[in-house]
C-alpha positions as CSV (number, residue, x, y, z in Angstrom):
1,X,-14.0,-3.5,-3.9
2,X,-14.6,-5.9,-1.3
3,X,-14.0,-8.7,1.1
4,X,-13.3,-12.7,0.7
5,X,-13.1,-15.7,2.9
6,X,-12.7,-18.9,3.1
7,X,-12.1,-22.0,5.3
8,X,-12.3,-25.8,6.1
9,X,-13.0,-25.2,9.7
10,X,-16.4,-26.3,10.4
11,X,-18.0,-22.9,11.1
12,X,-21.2,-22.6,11.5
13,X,-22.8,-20.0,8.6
14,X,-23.7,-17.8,11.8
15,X,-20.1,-17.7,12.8
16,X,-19.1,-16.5,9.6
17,X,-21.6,-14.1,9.4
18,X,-20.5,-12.8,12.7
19,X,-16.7,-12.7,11.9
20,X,-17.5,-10.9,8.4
21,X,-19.1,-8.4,9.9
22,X,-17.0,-7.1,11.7
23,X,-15.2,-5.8,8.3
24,X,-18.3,-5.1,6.4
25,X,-17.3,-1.7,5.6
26,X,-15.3,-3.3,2.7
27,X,-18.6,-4.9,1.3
28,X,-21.5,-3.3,2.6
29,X,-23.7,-4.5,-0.3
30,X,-24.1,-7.7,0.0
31,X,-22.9,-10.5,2.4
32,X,-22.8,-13.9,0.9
33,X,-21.8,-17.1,2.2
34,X,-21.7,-20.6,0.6
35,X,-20.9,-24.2,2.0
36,X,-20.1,-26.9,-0.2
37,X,-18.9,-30.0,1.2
38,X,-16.5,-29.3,3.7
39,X,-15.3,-25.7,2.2
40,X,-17.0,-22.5,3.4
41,X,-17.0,-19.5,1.4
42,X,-17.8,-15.8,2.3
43,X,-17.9,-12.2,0.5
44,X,-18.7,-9.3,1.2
45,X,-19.6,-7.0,-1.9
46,X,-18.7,-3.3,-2.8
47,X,-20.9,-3.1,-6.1
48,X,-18.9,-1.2,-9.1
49,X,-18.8,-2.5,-12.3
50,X,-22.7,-4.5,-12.9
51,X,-24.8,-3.8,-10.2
52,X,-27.1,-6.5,-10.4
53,X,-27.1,-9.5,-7.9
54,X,-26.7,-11.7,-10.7
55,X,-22.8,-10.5,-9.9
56,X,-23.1,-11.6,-6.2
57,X,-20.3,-13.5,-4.7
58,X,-19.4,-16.5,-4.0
59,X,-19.6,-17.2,-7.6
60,X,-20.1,-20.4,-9.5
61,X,-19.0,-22.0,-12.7
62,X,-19.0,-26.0,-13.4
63,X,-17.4,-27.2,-10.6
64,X,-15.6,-23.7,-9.4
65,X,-16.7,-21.4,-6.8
66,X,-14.7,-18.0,-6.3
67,X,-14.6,-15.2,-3.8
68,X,-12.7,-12.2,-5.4
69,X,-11.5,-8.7,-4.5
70,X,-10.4,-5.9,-6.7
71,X,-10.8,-4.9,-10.4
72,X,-9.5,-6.4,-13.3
73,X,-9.3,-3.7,-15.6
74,X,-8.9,-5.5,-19.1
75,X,-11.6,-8.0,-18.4
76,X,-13.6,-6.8,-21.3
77,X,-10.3,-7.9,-23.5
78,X,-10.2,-11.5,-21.9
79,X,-13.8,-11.4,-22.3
80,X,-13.9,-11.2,-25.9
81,X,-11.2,-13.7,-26.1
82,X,-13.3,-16.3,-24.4
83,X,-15.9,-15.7,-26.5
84,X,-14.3,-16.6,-29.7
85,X,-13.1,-19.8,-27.6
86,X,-17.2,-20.6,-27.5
87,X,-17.8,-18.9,-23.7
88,X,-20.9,-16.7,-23.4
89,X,-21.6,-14.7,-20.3
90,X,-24.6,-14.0,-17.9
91,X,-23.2,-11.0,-16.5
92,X,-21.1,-7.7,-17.5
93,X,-18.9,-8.4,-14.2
94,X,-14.9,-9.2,-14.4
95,X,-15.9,-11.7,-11.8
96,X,-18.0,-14.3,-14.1
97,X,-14.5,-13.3,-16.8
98,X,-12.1,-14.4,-14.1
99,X,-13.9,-17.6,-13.3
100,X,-14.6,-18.4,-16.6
101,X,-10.8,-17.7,-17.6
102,X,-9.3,-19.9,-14.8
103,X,-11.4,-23.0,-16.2
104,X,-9.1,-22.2,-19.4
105,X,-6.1,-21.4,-18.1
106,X,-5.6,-22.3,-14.8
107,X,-2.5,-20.4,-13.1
108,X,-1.6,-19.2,-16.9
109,X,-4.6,-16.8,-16.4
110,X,-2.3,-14.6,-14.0
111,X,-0.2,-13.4,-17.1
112,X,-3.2,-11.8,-18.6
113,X,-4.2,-10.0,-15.7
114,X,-4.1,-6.1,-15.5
115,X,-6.0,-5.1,-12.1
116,X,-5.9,-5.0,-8.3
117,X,-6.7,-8.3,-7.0
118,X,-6.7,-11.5,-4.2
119,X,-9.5,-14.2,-4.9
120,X,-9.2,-17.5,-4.1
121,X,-11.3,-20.5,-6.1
122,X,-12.5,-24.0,-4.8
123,X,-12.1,-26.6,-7.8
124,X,-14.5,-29.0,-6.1
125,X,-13.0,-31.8,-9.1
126,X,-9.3,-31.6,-8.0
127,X,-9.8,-31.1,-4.2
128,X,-7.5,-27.9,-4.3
129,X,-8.0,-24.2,-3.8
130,X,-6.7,-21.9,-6.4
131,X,-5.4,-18.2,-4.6
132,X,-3.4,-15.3,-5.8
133,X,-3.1,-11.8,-5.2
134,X,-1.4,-8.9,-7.6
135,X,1.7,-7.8,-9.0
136,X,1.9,-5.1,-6.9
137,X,0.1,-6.3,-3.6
138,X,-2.4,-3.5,-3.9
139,X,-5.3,-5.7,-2.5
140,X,-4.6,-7.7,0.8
141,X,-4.6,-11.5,1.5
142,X,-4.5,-12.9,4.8
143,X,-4.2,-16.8,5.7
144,X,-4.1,-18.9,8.7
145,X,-2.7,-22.1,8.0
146,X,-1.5,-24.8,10.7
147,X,-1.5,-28.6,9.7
148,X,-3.9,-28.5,6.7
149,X,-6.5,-26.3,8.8
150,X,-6.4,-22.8,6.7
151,X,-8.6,-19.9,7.2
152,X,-8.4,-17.0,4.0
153,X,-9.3,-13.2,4.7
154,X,-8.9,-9.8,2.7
155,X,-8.1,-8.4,6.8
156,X,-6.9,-10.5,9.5
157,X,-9.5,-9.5,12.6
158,X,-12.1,-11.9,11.3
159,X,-9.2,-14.8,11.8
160,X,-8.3,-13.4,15.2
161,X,-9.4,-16.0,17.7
162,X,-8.5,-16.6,21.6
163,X,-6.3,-18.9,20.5
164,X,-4.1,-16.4,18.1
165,X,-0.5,-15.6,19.8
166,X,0.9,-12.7,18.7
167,X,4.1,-12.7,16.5
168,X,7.5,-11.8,18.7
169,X,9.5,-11.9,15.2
170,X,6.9,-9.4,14.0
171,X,6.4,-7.7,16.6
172,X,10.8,-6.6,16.4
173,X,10.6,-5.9,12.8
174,X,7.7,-3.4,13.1
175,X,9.7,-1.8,16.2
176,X,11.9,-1.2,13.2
177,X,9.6,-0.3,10.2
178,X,6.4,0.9,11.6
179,X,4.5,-2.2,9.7
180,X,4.7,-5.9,9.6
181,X,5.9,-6.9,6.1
182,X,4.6,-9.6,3.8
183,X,5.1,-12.7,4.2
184,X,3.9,-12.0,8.2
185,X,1.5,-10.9,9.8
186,X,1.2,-10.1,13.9
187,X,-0.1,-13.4,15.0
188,X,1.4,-16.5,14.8
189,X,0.4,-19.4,12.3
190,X,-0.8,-16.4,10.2
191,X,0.6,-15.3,7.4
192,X,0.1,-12.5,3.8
193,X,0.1,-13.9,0.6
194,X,2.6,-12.0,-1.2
195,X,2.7,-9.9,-4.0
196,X,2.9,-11.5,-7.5
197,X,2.5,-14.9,-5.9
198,X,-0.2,-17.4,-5.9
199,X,-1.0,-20.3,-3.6
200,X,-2.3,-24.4,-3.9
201,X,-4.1,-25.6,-1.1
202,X,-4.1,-29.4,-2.2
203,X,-7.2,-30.7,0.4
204,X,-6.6,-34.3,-0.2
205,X,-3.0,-34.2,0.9
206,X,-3.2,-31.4,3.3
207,X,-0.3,-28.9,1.7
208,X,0.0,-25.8,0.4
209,X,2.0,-24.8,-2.2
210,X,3.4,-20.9,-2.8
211,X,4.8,-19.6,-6.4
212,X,5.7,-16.7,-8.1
213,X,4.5,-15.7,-11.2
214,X,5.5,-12.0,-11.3
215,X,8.6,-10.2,-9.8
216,X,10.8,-7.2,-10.8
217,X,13.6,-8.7,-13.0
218,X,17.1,-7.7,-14.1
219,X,16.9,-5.0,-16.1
220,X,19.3,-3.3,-19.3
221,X,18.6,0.3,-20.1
222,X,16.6,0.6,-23.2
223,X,18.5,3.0,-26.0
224,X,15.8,5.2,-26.4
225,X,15.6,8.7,-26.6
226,X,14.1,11.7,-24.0
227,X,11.2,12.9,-26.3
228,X,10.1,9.0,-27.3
229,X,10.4,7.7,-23.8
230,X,8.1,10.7,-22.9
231,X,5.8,10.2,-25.8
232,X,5.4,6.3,-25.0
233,X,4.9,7.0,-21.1
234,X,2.3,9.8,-21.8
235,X,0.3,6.8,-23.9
236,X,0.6,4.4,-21.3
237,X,-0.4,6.8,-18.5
238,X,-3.5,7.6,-21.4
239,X,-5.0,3.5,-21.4
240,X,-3.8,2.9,-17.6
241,X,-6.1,6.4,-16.9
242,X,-9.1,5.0,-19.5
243,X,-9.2,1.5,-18.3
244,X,-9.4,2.5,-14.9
245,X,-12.1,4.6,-15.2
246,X,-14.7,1.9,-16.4
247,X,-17.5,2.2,-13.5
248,X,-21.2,2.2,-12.9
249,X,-21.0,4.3,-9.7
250,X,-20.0,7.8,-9.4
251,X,-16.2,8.1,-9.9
252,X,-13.8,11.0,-8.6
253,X,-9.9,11.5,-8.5
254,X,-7.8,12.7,-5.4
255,X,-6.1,16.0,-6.2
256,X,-3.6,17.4,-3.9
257,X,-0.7,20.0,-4.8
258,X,1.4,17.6,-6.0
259,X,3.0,16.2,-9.7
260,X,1.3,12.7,-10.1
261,X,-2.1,13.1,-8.9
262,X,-2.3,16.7,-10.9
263,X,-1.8,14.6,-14.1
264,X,-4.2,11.7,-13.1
265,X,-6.6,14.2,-12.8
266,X,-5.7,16.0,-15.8
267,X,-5.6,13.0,-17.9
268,X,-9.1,12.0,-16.8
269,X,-10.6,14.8,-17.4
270,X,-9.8,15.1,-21.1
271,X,-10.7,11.9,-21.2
272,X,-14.2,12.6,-19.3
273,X,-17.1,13.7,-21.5
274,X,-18.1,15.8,-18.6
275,X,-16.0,18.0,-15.6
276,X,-14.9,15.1,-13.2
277,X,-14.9,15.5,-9.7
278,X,-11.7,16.2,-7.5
279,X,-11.2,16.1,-4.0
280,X,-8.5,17.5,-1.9
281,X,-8.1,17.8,2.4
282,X,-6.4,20.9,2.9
283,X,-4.7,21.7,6.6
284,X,-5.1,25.2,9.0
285,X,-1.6,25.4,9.2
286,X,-0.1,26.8,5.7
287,X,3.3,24.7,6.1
288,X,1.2,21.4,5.5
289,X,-1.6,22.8,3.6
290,X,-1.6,22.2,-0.5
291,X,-5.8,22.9,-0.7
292,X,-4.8,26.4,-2.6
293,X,-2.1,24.9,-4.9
294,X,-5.2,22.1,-6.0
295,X,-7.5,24.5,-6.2
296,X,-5.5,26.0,-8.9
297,X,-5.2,23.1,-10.7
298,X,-9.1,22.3,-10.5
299,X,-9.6,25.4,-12.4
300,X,-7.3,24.8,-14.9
301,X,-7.9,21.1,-15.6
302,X,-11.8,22.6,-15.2
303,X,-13.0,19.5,-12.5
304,X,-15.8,19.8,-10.5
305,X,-13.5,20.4,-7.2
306,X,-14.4,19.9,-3.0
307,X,-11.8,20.9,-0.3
308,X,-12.2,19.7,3.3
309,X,-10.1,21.9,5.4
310,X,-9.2,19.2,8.5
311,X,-8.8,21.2,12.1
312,X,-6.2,19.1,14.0
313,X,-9.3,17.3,16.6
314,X,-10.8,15.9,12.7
315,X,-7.9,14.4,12.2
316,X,-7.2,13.0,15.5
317,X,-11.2,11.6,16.0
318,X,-10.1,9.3,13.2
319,X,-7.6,7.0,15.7
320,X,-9.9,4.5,16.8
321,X,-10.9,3.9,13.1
322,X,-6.7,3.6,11.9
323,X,-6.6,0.9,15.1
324,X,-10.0,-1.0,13.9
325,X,-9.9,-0.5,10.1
326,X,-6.0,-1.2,9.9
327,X,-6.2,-4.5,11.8
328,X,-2.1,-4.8,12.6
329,X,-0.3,-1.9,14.1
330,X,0.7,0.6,11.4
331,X,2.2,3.7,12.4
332,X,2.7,5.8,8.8
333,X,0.6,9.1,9.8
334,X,-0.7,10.4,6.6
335,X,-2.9,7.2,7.1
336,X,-4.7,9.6,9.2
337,X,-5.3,12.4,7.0
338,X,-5.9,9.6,3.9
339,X,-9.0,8.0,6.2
340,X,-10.1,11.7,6.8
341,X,-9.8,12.4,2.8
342,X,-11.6,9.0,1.6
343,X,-14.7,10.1,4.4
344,X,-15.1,13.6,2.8
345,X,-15.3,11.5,-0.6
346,X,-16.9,8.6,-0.5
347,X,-20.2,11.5,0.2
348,X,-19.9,12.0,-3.6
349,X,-17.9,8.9,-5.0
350,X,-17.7,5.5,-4.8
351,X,-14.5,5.1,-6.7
352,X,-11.4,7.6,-6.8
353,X,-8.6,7.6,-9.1
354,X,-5.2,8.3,-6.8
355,X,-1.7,9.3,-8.0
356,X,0.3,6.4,-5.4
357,X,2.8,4.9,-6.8
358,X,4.4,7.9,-8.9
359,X,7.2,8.6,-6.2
360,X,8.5,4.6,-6.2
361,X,8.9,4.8,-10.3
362,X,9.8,8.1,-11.2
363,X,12.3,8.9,-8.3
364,X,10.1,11.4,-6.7
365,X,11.1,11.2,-2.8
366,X,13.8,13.1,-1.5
367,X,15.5,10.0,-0.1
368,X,16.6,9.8,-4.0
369,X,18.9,12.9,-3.6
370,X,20.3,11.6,-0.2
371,X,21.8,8.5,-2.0
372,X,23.0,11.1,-4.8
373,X,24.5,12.8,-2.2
374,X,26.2,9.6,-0.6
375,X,27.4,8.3,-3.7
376,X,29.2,11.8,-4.0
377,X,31.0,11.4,-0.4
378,X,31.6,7.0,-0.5
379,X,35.0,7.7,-2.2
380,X,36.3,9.0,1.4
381,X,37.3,6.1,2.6
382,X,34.8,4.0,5.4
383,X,37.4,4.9,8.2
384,X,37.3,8.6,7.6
385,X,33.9,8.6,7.1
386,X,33.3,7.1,10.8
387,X,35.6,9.0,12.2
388,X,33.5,12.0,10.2
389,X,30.6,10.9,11.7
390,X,31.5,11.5,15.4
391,X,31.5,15.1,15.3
392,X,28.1,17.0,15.7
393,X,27.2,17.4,12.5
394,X,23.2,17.2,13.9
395,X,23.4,20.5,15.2
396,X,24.8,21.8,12.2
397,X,22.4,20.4,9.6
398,X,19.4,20.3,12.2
399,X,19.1,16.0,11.7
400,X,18.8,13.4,13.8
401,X,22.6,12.6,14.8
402,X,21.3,9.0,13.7
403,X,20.9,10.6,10.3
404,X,24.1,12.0,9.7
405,X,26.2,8.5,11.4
406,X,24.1,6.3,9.1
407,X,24.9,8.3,5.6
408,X,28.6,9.1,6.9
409,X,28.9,5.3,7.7
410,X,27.3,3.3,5.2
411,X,29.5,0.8,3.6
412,X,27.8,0.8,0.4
413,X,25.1,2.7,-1.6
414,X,22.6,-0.5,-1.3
415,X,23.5,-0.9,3.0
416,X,22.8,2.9,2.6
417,X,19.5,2.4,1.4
418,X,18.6,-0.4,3.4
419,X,19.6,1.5,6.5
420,X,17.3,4.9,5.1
421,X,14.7,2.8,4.7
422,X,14.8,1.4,8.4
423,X,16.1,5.2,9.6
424,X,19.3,4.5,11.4
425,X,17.4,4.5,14.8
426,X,16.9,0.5,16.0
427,X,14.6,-0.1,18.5
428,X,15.2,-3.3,18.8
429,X,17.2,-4.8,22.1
430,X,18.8,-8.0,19.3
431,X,18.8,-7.1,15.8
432,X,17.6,-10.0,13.4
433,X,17.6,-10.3,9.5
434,X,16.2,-13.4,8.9
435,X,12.8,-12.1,7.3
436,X,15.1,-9.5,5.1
437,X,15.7,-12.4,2.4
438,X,12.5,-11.8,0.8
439,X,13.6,-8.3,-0.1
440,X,17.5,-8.8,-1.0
441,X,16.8,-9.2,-4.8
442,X,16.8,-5.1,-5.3
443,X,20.7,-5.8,-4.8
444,X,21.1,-7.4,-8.0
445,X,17.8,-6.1,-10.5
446,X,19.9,-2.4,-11.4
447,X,23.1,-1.2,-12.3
448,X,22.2,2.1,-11.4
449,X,22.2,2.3,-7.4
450,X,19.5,4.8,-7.7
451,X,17.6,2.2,-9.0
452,X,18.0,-0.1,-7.0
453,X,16.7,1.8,-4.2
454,X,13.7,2.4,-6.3
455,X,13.4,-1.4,-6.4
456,X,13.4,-1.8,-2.7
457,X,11.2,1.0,-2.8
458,X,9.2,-1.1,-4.7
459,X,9.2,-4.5,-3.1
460,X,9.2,-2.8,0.6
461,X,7.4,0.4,1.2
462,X,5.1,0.1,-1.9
463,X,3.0,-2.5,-0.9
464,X,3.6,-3.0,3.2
465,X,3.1,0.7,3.7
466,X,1.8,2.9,1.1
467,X,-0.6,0.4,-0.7
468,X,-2.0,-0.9,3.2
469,X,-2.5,3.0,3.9
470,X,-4.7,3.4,1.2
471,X,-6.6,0.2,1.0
472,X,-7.9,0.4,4.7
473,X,-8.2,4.5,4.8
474,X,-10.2,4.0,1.9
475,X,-12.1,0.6,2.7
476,X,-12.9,2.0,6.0
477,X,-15.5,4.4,4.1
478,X,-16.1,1.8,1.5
479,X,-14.7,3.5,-1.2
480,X,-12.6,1.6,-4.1
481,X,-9.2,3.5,-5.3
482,X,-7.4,2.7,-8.5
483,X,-3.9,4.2,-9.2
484,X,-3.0,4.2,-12.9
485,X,1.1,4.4,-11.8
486,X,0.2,1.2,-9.9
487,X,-0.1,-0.4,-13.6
488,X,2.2,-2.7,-14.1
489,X,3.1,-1.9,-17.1
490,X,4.4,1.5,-16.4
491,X,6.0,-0.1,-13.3
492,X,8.1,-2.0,-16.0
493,X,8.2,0.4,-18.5
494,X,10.2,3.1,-15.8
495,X,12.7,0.9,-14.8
496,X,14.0,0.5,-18.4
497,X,14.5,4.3,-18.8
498,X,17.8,5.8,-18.5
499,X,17.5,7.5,-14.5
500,X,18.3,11.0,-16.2
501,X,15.3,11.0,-17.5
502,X,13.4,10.6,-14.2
503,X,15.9,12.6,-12.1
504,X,19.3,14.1,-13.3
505,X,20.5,14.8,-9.7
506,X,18.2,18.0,-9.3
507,X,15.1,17.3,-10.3
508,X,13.2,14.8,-9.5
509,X,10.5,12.9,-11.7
510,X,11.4,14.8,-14.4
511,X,9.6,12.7,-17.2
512,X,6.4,13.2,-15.4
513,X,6.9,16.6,-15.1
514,X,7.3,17.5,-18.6
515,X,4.4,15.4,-19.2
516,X,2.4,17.4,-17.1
517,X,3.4,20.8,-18.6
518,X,1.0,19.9,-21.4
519,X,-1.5,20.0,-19.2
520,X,-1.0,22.8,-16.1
521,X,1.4,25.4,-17.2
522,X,5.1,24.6,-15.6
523,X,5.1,27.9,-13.4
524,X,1.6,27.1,-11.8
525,X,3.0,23.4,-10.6
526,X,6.4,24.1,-10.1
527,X,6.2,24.2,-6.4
528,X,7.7,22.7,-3.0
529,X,6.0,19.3,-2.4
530,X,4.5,19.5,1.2
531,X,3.7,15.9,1.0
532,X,0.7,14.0,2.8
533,X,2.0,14.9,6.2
534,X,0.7,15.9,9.7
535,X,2.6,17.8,12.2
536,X,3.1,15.0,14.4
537,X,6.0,16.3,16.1
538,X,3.6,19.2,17.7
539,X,0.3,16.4,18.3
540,X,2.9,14.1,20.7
541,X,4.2,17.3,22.8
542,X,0.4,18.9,22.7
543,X,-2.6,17.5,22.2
544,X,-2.2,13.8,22.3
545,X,1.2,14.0,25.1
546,X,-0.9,13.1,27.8
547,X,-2.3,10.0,26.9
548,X,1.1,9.2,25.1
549,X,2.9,9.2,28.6
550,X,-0.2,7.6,30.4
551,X,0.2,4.6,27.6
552,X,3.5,4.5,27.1
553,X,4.2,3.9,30.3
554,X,6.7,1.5,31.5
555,X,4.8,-1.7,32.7
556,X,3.4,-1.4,28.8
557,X,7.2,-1.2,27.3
558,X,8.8,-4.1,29.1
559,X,5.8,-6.1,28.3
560,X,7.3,-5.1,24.4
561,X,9.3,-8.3,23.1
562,X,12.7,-7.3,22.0
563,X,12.3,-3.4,22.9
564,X,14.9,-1.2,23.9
565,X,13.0,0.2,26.5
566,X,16.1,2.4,27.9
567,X,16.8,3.4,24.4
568,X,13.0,4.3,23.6
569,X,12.6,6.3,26.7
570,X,15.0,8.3,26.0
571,X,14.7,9.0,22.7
572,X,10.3,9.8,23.7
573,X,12.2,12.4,26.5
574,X,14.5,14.2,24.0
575,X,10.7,14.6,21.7
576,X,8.6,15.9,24.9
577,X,11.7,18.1,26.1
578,X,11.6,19.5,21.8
579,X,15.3,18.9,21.6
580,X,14.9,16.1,18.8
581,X,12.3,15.0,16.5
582,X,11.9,11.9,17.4
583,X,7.8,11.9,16.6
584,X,8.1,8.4,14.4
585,X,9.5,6.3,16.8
586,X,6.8,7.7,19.4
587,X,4.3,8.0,17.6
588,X,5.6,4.0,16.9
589,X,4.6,2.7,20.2
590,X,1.6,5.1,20.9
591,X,-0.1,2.8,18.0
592,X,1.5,-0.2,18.9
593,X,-0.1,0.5,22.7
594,X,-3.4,1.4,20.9
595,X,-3.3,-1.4,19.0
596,X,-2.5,-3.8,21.6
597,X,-5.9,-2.5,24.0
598,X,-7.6,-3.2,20.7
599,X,-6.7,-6.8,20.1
600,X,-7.2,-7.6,23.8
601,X,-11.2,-6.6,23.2
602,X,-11.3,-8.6,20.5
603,X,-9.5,-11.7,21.3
């Protein structure tokens, strides 16, 4: 894994050096940097597949130069196509493959691609630069662009300058989410490439250009049955497993008590000629712990197993690395304990195998049986349902009365999802949608409601939250993680299976379950997911509640564009009195003030 950049400001190589180390944690193994006319390009290097420096970026071909991030796992495929088309090949890199296959195909080559990646190429003929990042937006692109001046970066603090303005439009939607969404970023003028897209930077006529070559797509139900969907799922979760296992640096695969990353690692390890190794960060407190549940499994499967027990001042010494490694203000708090897990790794592994991306597919969270559940209670009529949803029903079922009024007064099952997914609790003073467009098309990919809230699963949370979480937790230790259920070719491959098979109303992932039974016996893994949590709730009103009150204090909120700060104040009372839970909105601005003392050092 690594880092890229590129620019046509006239930077000095020093400058560049200076601005690329300050995220050389993503490449510690080599730093290169190129000029050629006018066009500067930089890369930082994680070394995985050919260690030589004979694979040392920037890159050059004819009259292309590239600086790439990620793996392309079927390079060896493309390879061997180019060679029968007269290539040969001074390296065993997917780097010289991609290159190579871009002076073929040009934008065509995308369609071939099966891997993790944003790389951007300089085609010194044309005058253009060539950029394009994954299907699935596992590997970041950032961009600064403002009249023909562009700046490209796999994180945006290199492209932070005293200049930079923060975004107020971003700044309000993360009051909402908890992260800034692609296409934005926090600053102004500054922007993510996103998923499944690719950009032209045309240098002669000063314009960019933005396309989409991949997207999730209307879908009809394939007529197939249980027993062959499971026996075709099982074969591509086989090759997605194999491919991504192709390293020359030690290679381990997370393991934690739950369904997808037990059958990762039991996958792998029948496909390993020897035990592989399996890593799990297990919690003092048994309610969050799952170390002994993976333990189990590690003896079964037979891996060569480590478990970190975390005490809670581990996990909280790791906030000053989430505010510098995750560069915008991101407030999911199992980042915490995944930058804690990819530290205790990266000691024995350069490259782990992860289960992400299981839940989005195969219906795994629990928000799944909510919608169930509301699409059980939508025949009451709207008005009864509001009317419902002004008793107390909070104390009763021990939610959030946000909760309760949003599933009682949803209008629909997809305004139902939308509203779970921003949790019914605005923070915002003036609600705006405009940035919500890019997401809209889960309203008319399904039939099935409970696929469509997959697909905004997908397009949402997959790649703004869970894919950023594990990219900078585990690039902050410079260690590379590939998910096989991040293939997309399972990705398409679920949402053409009947939703019974991956959850009939009771159980959830079903398919993957059985699946796994022919691994880990059913009764051994047949357990309550804990999940990847930390008992926040208990940090804000302990621990951490003195220098959340000191920071979160009310010359910071008003300085907040667009923030509620009556509303907030409350709702952080009600959490330090421990009448409600509200630790995410908290827990919200605690980062948002973190990150905000942060980018004041660095700007």
């Amino acid at each position: 894994m690594c880092g890229i950049y590129m620019t046509n400001i006239p930077y000095e190589k020093e400058k560049i050096r200076d601005k690329l180390e300050k995220i050389n944690f993503r490449g510690p193994d080599n730093l290169g940097i190129e000029k050629i006319n006018n066009i500067s390009l930089g890369h930082l290097r994680l070394s995985i597949i050919d260690l030589n420096v004979r694979s040392n970026q920037p890159y050059n071909f004819k009259n292309y130069y590239i600086t790439y991030n990620g793996e392309i796992y079927n390079f060896k495929s493309i390879r061997d196509e180019l060679i029968t088309l007269g290539f040969s090949f001074e390296t065993s890199s997917d780097t010289e493959v991609l290159i190579k296959g871009y002076s073929v195909w040009g934008k065509d080559l995308l369609d071939k691609l099966n891997g993790m990646f944003a790389f951007a190429i300089y085609d010194i003929e044309r005058e253009e630069i060539f950029c394009a990042r994954d299907r699935l937006g596992v590997k970041p692109f950032y961009y600064y662009w403002e009249n023909g001046v562009f700046e490209i970066c796999s994180q945006l603090s290199p492209l932070i300058e005293k200049k930079a303005k923060i975004s107020e439009e971003a700044i309000s939607i993360y009051l909402d989410y908890g992260y800034v969404p692609s296409p934005y970023s926090i600053l102004e003028n500054t922007y993510k490439l996103s998923p499944g897209n690719y950009m032209i930077i045309d240098l002669k006529k000063k314009t960019k250009t933005i396309s989409k070559y991949w997207d999730l797509k209307s879908i009809e139900t394939r007529d197939i049955s249980y027993e062959q969907a499971k026996e075709e799922l099982h074969e591509l979760l086989k090759d997605a497993i194999k491919i991504r296992m192709q390293s020359d640096v030690p290679l381990g695969v997370f393991l934690s008590g739950g369904i997808d990353s037990s059958l990762v690692a039991a996958i792998a390890s029948k496909l390993s000629e020897k035990p592989i190794n399996t890593f799990t960060i297990g919690f003092e407190d048994p309610k969050y712990d799952e170390s002994k549940i993976a333990q189990q499994f590690a003896e079964i499967i037979g891996s060569d197993h480590r478990n970190s027990i975390c005490r809670v001042e581990d996990v909280l010494n790791m906030l000053p690395t989430l505010i510098k490694a995750y560069d915008e203000p991101f407030s999911d708090n199992s980042a915490l304990p995944s930058l804690l897990l990819s530290s205790e790794t990266k000691r024995y592994a350069t490259v782990a195998l992860s289960g992400d991306g299981g839940d989005e597919s195969f219906l795994g969270y629990t928000h799944f049986d909510l919608l169930y559940k509301f699409n059980q209670i939508k025949i009451i009529p709207l008005f009864v349902r509001k009317i419902l949803g002004r008793f107390p029903w909070h104390r009763l079922f021990k939610r959030r009365p946000e909760t309760i009024k949003g599933m009682l007064g949803a209008k629909s099952s997809d305004d139902f999802s939308w509203n779970l997914f921003m949790r019914n609790d605005s923070l915002q003073k003036e609600r705006k949608f405009l940035w919500e467009k890019y997401y809209n098309g889960y309203k008319v990919w399904a039939k099935s409601s409970i696929q469509r809230m997959a697909d905004l699963n997908i397009k949402l949370w997959l790649e703004n939250d869970s894919n950023v979480k594990v990219d900078r937790a585990s690039m902050a230790f410079s260690l590379e993680v590939r998910s096989p259920f991040l293939d997309y070719r399972i990705v398409e491959f679920a949402r053409t299976l009947p939703v019974k098979y991956r959850y009939d109303g009771k159980i959830r992932k079903k398919i993957i379950r059985d699946i796994l039974s022919n691994y880990i016996p059913e009764e051994v893994f047949d357990q309550p997911k804990r999940g990847f949590i930390v008992p926040m709730d208990k940090w804000l009103t302990s621990e951490l509640r003195q220098d959340v009150v000191e920071k979160l204090n009310d010359d910071f909120l008003k300085k907040i564009p667009n923030l509620n700060v009556a509303k907030f104040k409350n709702k952080m009372n009600l959490l330090l009195d421990g009448k409600y839970d509200y630790s995410h909105l908290v827990w919200r601005l605690y980062v948002l003030a973190l990150w905000y003392k942060e980018y004041d050092s660095r700007s």
